[in-house]
Backbone as JSON, one array per atom type, in Angstrom:
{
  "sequence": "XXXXXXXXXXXXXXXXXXXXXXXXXXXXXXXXXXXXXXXXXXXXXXXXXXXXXXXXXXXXXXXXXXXXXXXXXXXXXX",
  "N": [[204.27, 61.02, -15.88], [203.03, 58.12, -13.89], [203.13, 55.07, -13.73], [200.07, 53.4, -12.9], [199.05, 52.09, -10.01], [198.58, 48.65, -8.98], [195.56, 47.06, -9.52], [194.08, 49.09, -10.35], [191.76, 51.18, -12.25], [191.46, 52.18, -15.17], [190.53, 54.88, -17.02], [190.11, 56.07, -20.5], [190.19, 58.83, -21.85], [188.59, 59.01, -24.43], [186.73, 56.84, -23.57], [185.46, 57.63, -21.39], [183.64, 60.07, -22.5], [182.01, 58.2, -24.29], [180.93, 57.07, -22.45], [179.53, 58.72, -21.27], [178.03, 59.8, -23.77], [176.49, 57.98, -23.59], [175.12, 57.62, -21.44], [173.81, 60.11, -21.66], [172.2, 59.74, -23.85], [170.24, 57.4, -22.64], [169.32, 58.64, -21.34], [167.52, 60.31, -22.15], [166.08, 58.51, -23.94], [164.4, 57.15, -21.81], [163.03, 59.57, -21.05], [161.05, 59.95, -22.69], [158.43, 58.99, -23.02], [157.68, 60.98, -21.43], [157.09, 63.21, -22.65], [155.35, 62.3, -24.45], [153.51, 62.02, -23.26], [153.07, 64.57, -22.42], [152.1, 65.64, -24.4], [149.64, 64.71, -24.46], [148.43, 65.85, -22.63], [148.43, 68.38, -23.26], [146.8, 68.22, -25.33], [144.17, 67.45, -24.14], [143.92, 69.81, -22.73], [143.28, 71.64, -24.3], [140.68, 70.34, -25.32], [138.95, 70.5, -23.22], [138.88, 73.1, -22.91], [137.24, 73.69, -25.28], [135.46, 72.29, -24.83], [134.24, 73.73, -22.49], [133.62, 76.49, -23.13], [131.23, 75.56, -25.29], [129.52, 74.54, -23.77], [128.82, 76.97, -21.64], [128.15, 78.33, -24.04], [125.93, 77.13, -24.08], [124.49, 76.76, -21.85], [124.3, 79.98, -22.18], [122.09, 80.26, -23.94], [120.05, 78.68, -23.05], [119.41, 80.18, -21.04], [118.53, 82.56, -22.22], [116.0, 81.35, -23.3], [115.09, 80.47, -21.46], [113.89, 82.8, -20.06], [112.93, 84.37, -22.18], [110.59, 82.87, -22.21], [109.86, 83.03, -19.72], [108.83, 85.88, -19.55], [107.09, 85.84, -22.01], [105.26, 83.46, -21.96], [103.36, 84.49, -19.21], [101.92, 86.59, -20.77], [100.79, 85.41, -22.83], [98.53, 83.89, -21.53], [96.54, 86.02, -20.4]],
  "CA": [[203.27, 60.32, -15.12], [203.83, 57.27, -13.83], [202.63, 53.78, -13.84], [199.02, 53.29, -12.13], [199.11, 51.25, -9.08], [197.73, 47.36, -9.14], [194.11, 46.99, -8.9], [193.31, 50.38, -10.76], [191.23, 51.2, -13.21], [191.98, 53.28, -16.01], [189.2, 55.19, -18.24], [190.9, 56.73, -21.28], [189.03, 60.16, -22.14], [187.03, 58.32, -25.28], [185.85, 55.57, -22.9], [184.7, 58.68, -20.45], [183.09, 60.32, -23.77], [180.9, 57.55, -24.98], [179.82, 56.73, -21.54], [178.53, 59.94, -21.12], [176.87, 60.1, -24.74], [175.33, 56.86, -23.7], [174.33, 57.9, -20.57], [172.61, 61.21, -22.48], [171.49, 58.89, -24.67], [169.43, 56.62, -21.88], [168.12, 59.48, -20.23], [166.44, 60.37, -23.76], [165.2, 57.78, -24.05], [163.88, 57.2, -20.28], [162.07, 60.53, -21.28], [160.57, 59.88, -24.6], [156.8, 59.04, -22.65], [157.11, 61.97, -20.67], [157.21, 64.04, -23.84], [154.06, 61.55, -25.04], [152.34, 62.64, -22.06], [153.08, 66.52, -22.19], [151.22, 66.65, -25.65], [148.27, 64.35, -24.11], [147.91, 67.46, -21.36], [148.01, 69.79, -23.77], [145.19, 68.0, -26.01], [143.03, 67.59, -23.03], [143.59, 70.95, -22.2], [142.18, 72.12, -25.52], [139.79, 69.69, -25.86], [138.57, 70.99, -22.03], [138.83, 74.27, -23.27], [136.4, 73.51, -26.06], [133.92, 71.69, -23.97], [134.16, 74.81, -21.53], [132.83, 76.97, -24.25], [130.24, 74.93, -25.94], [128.71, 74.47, -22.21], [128.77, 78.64, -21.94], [127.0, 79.08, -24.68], [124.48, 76.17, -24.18], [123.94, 77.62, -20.87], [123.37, 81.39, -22.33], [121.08, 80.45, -24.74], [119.14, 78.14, -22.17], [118.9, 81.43, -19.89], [117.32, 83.5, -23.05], [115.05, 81.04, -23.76], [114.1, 80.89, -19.94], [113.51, 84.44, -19.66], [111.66, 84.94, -23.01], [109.05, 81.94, -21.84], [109.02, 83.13, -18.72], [108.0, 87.04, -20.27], [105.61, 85.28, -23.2], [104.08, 82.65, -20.97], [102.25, 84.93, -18.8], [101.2, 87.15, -21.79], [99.87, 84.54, -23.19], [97.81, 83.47, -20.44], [95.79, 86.91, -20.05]],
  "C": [[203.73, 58.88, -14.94], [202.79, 55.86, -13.71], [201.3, 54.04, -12.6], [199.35, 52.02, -11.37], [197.99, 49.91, -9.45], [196.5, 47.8, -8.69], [193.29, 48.45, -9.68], [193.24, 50.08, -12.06], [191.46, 52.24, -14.4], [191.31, 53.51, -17.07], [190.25, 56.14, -19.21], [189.59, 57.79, -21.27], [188.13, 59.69, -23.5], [186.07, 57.14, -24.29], [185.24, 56.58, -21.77], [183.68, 59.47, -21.37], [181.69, 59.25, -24.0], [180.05, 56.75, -23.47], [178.77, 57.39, -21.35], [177.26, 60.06, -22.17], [176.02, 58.96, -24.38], [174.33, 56.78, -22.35], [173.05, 59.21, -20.86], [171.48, 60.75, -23.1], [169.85, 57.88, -23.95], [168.99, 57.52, -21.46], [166.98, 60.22, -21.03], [165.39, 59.8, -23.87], [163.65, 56.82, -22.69], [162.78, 58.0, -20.49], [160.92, 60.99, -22.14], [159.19, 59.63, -23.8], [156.91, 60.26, -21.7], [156.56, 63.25, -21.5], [155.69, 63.75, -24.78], [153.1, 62.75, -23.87], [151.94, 63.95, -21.58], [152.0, 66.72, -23.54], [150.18, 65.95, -25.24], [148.0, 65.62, -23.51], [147.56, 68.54, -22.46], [146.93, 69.66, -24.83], [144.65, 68.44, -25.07], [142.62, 68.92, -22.77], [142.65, 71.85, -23.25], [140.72, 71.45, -25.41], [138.39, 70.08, -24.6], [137.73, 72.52, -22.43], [137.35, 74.59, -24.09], [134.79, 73.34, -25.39], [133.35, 73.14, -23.13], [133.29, 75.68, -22.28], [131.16, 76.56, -24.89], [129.06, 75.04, -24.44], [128.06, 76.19, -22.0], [127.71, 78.79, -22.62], [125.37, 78.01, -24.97], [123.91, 77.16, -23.09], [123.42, 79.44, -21.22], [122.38, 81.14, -23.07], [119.6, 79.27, -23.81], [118.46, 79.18, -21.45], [118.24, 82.07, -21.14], [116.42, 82.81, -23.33], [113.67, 80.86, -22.27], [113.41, 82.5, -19.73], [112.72, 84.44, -20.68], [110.33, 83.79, -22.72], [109.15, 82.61, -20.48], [107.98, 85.11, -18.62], [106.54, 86.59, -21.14], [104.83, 84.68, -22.33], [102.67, 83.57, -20.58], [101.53, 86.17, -19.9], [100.38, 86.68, -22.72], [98.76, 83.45, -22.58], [96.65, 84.38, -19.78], [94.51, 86.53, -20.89]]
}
């Protein structure tokens, strides 16, 4: 091989190496709140989940208590 022409640049294969790990490295770290923000979603989504539920069964037990006053009521009105 022969001499590189003036003006060129010349990356040895460790200086191509640790660019890379440091470019891996920055994109890590670039990513590190997106990783925050995947386990917020997946609270919420529970915590959604939860609420979803609790609501359900407020609402069924609202409807049995509608229906048995609206059975008793007028039986107790004769």
């Amino acid at each position: 091989m022969g001499e590189a022409p003036d003006g060129s640049i010349v990356i040895t294969p460790k200086e191509f190496y640790d660019g890379v790990r440091q470019d891996v490295s920055d994109i890590k770290t670039a990513l590190a709140p997106l990783d925050q923000l995947t386990r917020d979603v997946a609270d919420l989504r529970r915590r959604v989940s939860a609420l979803e539920t609790r609501v359900l069964v407020a609402s069924g037990f609202a409807m049995a208590v509608g229906m048995a006053a609206g059975w008793l009521i007028p039986h107790l009105l004769k």
